[in-house]
C-alpha positions in Angstrom: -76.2 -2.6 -22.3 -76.4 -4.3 -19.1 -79.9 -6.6 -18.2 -80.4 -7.5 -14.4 -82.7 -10.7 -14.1 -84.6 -9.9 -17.3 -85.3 -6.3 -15.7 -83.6 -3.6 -18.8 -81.2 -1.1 -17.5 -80.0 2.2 -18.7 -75.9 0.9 -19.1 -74.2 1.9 -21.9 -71.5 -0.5 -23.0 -67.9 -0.4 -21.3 -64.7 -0.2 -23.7 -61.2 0.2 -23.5 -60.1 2.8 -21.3 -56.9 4.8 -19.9 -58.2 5.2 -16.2 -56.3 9.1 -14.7 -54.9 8.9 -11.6 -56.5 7.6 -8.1 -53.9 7.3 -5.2 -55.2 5.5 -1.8 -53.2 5.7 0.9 -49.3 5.4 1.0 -46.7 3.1 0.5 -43.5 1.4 2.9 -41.4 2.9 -0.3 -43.7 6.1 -0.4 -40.7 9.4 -1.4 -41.4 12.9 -1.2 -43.9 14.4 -3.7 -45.5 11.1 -3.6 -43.9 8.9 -5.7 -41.6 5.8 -5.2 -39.1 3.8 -6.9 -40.5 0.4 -8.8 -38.1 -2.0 -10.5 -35.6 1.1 -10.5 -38.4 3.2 -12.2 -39.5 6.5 -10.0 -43.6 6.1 -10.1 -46.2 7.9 -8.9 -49.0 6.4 -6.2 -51.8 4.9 -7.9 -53.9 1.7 -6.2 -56.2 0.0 -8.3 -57.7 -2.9 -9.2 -57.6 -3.7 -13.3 -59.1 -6.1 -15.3 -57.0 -6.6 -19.2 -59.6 -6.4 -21.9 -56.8 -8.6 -24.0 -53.7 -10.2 -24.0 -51.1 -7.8 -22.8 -47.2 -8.1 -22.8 -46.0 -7.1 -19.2 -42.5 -5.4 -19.5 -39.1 -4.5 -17.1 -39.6 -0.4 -18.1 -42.6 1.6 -19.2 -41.4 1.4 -22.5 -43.4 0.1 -25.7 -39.6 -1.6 -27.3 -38.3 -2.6 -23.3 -38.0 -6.4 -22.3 -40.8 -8.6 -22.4 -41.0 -10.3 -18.9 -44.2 -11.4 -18.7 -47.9 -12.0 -19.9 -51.1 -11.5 -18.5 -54.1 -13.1 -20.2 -57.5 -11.8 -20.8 -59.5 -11.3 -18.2 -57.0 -11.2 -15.5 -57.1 -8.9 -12.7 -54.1 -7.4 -11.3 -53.2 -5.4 -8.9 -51.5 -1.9 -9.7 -49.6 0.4 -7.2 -48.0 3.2 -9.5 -48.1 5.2 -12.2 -45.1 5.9 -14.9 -45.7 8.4 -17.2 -49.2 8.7 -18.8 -49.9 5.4 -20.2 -47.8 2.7 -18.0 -48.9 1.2 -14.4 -46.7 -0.9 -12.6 -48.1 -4.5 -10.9 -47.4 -6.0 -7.7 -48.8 -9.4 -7.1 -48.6 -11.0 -3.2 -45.9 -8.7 -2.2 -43.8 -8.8 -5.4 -43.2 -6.2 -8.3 -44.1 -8.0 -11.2 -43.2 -5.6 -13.8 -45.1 -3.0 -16.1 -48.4 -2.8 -18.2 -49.6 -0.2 -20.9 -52.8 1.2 -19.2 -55.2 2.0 -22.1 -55.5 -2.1 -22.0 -56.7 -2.2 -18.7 -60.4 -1.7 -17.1 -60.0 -0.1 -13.7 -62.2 -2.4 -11.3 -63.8 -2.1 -7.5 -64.5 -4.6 -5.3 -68.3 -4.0 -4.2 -68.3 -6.7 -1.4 -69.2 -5.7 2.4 -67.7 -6.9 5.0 -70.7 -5.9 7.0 -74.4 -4.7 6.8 -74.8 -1.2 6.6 -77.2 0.8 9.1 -78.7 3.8 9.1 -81.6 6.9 9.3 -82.8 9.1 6.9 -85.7 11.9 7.6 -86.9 14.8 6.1 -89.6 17.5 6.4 -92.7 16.2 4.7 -90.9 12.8 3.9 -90.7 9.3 6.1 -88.5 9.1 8.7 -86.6 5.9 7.7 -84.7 3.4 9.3 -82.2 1.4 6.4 -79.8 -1.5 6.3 -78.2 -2.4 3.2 -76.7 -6.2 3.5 -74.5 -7.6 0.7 -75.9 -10.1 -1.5 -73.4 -11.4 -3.8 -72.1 -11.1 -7.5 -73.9 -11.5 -10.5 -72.3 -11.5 -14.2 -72.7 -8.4 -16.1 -74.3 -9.9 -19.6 -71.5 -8.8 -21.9 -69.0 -7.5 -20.0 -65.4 -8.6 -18.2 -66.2 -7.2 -14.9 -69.0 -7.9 -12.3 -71.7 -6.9 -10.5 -72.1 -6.6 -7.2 -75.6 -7.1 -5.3 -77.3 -5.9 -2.6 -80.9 -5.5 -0.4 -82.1 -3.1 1.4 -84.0 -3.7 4.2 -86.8 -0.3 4.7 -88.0 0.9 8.0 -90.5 3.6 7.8 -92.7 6.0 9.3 -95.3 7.8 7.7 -98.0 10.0 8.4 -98.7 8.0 11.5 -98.3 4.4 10.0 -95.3 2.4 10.0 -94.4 0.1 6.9 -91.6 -2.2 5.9 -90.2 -2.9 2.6 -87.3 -3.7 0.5 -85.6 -2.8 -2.9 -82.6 -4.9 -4.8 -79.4 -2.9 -5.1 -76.5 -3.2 -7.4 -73.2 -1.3 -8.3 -71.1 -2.4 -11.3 -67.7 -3.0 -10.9 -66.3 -1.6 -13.7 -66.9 1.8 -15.1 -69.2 3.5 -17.2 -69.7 4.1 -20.8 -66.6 5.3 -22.4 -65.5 7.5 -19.2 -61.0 7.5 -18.8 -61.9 8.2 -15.1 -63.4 5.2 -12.7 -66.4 5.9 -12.7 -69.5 3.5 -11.1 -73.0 2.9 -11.7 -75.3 2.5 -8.6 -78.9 1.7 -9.1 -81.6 0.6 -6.4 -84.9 -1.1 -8.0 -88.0 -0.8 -6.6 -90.0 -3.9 -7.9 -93.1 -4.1 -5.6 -96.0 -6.2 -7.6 -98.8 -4.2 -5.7 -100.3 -1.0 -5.7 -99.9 1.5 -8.5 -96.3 -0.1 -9.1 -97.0 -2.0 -12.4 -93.1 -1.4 -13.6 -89.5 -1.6 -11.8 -88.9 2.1 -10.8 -84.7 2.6 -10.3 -83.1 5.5 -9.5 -79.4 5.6 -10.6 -76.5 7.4 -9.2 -72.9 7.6 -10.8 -69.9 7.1 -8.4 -66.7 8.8 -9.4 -64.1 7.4 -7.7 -61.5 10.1 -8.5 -63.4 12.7 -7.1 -64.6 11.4 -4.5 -68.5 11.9 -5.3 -71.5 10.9 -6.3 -73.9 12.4 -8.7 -77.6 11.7 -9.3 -78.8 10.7 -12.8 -82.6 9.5 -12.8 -85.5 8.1 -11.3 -86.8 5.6 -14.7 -90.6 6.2 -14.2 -91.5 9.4 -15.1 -94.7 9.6 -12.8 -92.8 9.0 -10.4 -89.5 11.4 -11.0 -88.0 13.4 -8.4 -84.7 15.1 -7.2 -82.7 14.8 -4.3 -82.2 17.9 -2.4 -79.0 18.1 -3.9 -77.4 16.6 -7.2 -73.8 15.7 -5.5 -72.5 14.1 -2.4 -69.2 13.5 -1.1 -68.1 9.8 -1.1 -64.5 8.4 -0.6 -65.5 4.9 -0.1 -67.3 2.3 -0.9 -69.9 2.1 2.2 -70.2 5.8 1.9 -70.9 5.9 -1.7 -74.0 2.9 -1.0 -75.1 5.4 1.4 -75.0 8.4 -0.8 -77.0 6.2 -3.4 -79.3 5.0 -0.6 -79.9 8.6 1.1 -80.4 10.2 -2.7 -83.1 7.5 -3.7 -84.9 8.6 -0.4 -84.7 12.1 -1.4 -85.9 12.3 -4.9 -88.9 9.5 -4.4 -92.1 11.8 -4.5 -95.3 11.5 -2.2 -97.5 8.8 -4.4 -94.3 6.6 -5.0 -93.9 6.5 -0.6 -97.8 5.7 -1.0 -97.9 3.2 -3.0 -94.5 1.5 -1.0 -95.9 1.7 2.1 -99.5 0.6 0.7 -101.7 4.1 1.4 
């Protein structure tokens, strides 16, 4: 269970998880059929980001009885550019292959950092017509955990029913995946935390971003007086800034009439 600034949200412990496949992009040694050949080992593409959950032997073959070449100590994050077999990654650290690590050890990992502020509109029939930035903030420690958070704001521009208001919510995104899920998948949540008006509690609305599939999927807006859906339950994200936008765009579209109210102080 993760806690943000003594505000309780709905996280469910990470554990110890295989992550499936993810390839990004391709390699100088990229082969037909998408594989390439690692420390004489043909592998399959696979870029991630891993963080061990323990102490973990790193070896010259994907094999459990091969040489032990290295170690990587808890807590460590490595870098991993293949796939051998079902169970073995192999790790490449500033340009050199290191050697290879049993995967069910590892905790696949994002980096949620923005370069760059993220702009944009969102309108709707019967809605605001909103103007957004989402800037990044930082990273926080999730209480508990081996991986990160990482924070955002964003800044609200809005129009409604002929008045204009300005607001803004606290974002986050964990960087490692949720509950006990073997694909990488990310939790997204923007708070609403407004003192004034009818807002006595932090309303969030959580999205999940599976970075396999390249989506993300609504869960729930916490307050049920103020619970809505977004005009659809799945969006297509296959990055980062897109997937922020998704949760952004989604939050817009499930908040209902008296939660814009009481943000924009009718």
């Amino acid at each position: 269970m993760i806690v943000r600034r003594s505000i309780y949200i709905k996280f469910l412990a990470l554990v110890i998880a295989a992550v499936s496949a993810c390839a990004v992009g391709a390699s100088a040694f990229a082969q037909a059929g998408g594989t390439f050949e690692f420390m004489g080992v043909e592998v399959r593409h696979h870029v991630q980001d891993y963080i061990a959950a323990t102490d973990v032997n790193i070896r010259s073959k994907p094999q459990i009885k091969s040489k032990k070449i290295g170690k990587l100590k808890k807590h460590r994050k490595i870098h991993v550019v293949g796939k051998a077999l079902d169970d073995w990654v192999a790790v490449r650290e500033d340009g050199q292959d290191i050697g290879f690590v049993y995967a069910p050890v590892l905790i696949a990992v994002l980096d949620g950092v923005l370069k760059q502020p993220l702009d944009g509109v969102l309108a709707k029939a019967g809605r605001p017509e909103c103007q957004y930035t989402i800037t990044y903030q930082g990273k926080s420690e999730a209480e508990g955990q081996v991986f990160e958070i990482a924070d955002y704001e964003v800044r609200w521009r809005c129009r409604y029913k002929n008045n204009t208001g300005e607001f803004v919510t606290p974002m986050f995104m964990t960087e490692g995946p949720y509950k006990k899920s073997k694909k990488p998948t990310y939790q997204i949540t923007v708070d609403i935390v407004e003192s004034d008006g009818d807002l006595d509690e932090v309303v969030s609305t959580t999205v999940f971003y599976d970075r396999n599939k390249g989506t993300i999927s609504f869960d729930e807006v916490s307050e049920k007086r103020f619970n809505g859906k977004p005009d659809t339950l799945e969006m297509v994200a296959d990055s980062l800034p897109s997937a922020l936008r998704a949760g952004v765009a989604m939050s817009y579209q499930a908040w209902p009439d008296p939660l814009w109210e009481a943000l924009l102080e009718y």
